[in-house]
N, C-alpha and C positions, 0 to 999 in steps of 0.2 A: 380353616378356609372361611367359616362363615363370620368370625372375629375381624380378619383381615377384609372381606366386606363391608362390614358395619363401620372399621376404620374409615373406608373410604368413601363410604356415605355421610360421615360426619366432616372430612376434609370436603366434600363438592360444597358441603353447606355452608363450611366456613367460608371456604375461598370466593360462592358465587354471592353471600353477603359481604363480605369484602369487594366485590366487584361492585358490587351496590353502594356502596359507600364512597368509594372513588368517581365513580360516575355523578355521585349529585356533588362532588368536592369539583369535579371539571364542570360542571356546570354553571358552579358559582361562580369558579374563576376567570370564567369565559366572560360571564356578564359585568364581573369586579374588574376584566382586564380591557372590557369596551369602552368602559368609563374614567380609567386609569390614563389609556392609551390618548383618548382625546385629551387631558387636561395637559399631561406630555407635548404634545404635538402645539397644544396652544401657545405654551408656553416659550417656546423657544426663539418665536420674531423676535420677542421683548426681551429674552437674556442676552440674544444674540447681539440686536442693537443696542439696548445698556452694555454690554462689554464692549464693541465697536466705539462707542461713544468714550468711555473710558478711555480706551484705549488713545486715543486721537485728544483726552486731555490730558495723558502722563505724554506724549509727545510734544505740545504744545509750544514750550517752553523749559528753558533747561535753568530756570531759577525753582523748579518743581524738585529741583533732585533733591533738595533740604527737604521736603517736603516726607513726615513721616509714614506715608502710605509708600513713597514711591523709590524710599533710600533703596539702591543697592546696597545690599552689606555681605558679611560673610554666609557663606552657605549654611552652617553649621549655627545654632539647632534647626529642624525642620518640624512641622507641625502637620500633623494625616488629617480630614476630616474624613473618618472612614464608615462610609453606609452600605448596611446590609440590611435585611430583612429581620423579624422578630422573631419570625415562626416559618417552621422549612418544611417540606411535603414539595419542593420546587428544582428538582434537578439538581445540575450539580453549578447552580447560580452564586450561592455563596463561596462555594468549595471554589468557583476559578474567580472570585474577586479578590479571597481572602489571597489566595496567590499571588495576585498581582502585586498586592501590596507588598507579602513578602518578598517579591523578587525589586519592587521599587526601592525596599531599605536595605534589601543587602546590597543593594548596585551602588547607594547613595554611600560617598563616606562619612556623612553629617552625621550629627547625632538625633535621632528622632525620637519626636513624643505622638501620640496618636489619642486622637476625640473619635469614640466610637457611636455611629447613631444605630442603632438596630442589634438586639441583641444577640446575635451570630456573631456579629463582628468583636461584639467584646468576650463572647465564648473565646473566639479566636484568640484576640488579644490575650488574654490571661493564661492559656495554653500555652501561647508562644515567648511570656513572659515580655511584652512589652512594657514600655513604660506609658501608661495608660492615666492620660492626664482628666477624661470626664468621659460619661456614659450617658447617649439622650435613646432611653429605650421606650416602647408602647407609645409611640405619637400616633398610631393611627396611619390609615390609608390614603386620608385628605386634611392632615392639619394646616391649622392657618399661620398667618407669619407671625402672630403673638407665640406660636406652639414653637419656631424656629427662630425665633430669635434668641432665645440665650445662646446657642450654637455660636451665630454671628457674632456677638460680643463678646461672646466669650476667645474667639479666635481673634478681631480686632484688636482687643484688649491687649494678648499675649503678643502679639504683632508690636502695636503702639510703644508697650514696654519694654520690649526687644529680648522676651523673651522667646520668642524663635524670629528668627530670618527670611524662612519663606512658609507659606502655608498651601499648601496641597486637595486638592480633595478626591477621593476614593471612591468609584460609583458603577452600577454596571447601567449603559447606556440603551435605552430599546431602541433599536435597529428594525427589527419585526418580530413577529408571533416567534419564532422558531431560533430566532438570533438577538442576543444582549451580548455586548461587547464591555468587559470590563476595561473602566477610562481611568487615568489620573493624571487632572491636571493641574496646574499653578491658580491658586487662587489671589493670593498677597505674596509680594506687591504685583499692581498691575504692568503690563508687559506693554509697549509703546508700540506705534505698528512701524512697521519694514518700511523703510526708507524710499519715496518711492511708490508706493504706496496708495492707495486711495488716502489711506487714513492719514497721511502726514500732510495734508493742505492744510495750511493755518485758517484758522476761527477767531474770530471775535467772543469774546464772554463778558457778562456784566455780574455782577459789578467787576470781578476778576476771575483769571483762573483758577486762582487759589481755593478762593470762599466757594467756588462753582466744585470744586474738586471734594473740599472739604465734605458739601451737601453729598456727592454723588457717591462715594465711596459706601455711605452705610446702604445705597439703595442698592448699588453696584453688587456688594457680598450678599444680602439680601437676597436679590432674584436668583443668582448663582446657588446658594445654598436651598432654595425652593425648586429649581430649577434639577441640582441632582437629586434630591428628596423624592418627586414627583416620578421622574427616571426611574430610580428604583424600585418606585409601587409597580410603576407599569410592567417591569422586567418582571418582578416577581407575579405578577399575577399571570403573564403569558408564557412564563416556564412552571408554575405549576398547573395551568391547564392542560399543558405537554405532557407534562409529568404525571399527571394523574388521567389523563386517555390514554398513555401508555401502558400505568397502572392495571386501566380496564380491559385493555385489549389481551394484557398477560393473565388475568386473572380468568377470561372469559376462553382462553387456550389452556390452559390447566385444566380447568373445569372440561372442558372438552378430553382433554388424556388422560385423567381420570374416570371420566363415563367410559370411554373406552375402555380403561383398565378393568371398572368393574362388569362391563358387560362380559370381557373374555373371562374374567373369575366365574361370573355367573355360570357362562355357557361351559364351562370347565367340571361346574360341579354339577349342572344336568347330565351333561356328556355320562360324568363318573357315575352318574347313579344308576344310568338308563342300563351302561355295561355293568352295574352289579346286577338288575331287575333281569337283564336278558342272561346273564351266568347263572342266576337262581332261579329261572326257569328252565336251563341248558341242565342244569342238575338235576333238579326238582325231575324233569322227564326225563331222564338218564336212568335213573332210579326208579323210576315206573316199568321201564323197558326191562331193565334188568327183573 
């Protein structure tokens, strides 16, 4: 009995220093995910209208369909930019991105390659044996667009040369604290807008739309692939503040049915002693009487 107490004075200790540990791990994340969150939110007018803009110059004119950013061609190969996080302690954030993705390639009948940025995702990848054409892992919380552009070129590149057809990107989106929605959308080539449209009123460009297209395209993948990068941090830092105030909330209810456990051992082996002291006094005068 008194074995199996000292066990579970050494479990309160462990688990409520583990409680301790997860509590300053949500704390950091709360503060990493204030700072995340706004850069996110920043950033979106400007991806948004750099893609609007885009979009309204592969419409423009249909002498653009030669134009190597904007051929349609066969579906097959397909190109993932697929981001995840580096380091997990964050729900199950990766666990439903990396899904999605599986459930995009089995739906897809193209043949796909996949560029993994964050190293969950290329855990995944090699698991799942994909064909895993580059890995952009440890960038950091807020890298710059020197830190994300080989990503771009390196996807352009593959584009240009025709080796893949379309290119994709893989991301989970913040939504709020408690909701990240894993996205994948079409990156290359850009998509024209709907007929009708705000975006299909014709435009004037100087000197042409071409050379206007040409410039816009590397800014175009650019903000896009900043734009999911930044998404990501934010996700992950507001699903592992989750994840670890859930952490502490279990850890601090353990510790709690634990005290209690040991308290009823406790009063179990006072209990037992008190009825041996009063039996060996019940004897003890038994025997005097006699």
């Amino acid at each position: 009995m008194s074995s199996n107490r000292q066990i579970l004075r050494r479990r309160i200790r462990g688990v409520r220093e583990t409680g301790k540990v997860t509590r300053a791990m949500e704390m950091v994340a709360s503060a990493r995910m204030r700072r995340a969150e706004q850069r996110a939110i920043e950033a979106r007018p400007y991806a948004t209208s750099l893609a609007a803009l885009m979009a309204r110059v592969v419409g423009q004119s249909s002498v653009l369909l030669e134009h190597p950013f904007i051929q349609r061609r066969e579906e097959e190969p397909v190109l993932v930019l697929h981001f995840t996080t580096d380091k997990g302690l964050c729900g199950g954030l990766n666990t439903r991105q990396n899904q999605a993705l599986a459930q995009f390639l089995l739906a897809s009948p193209a043949r796909s390659r996949v560029v993994t940025i964050g190293r969950k995702g290329r855990e995944f990848a090699l698991r799942s044996h994909l064909d895993l054409v580059a890995d952009f892992s440890g960038l950091g919380d807020s890298p710059g667009m020197i830190d994300l552009r080989p990503i771009c070129v390196l996807a352009t590149d593959m584009f240009s040369r025709g080796e893949c057809n379309r290119v994709y990107m893989s991301y989970p989106r913040f939504a709020s604290v408690m909701v990240q929605r894993p996205v994948i959308e079409r990156l290359l080539p850009a998509q024209a807008p709907v007929a009708g449209s705000k975006g299909s009123v014709e435009y004037l460009y100087e000197p042409d739309v071409g050379r206007v297209l040409d410039a816009l395209v590397t800014r175009y993948v650019e903000a896009e692939v900043y734009h999911a990068y930044i998404e990501c941090v934010a996700s992950e830092y507001s699903a592992r503040m989750v994840a670890m105030h859930n952490a502490t909330d279990s850890a601090r209810e353990m510790v709690e049915e634990m005290t209690m456990e040991l308290n009823k051992s406790r009063q179990a082996a006072i209990t037992a002693e008190i009825c041996d002291v009063a039996a060996g006094t019940e004897a003890l005068t038994g025997g005097l009487r006699g």
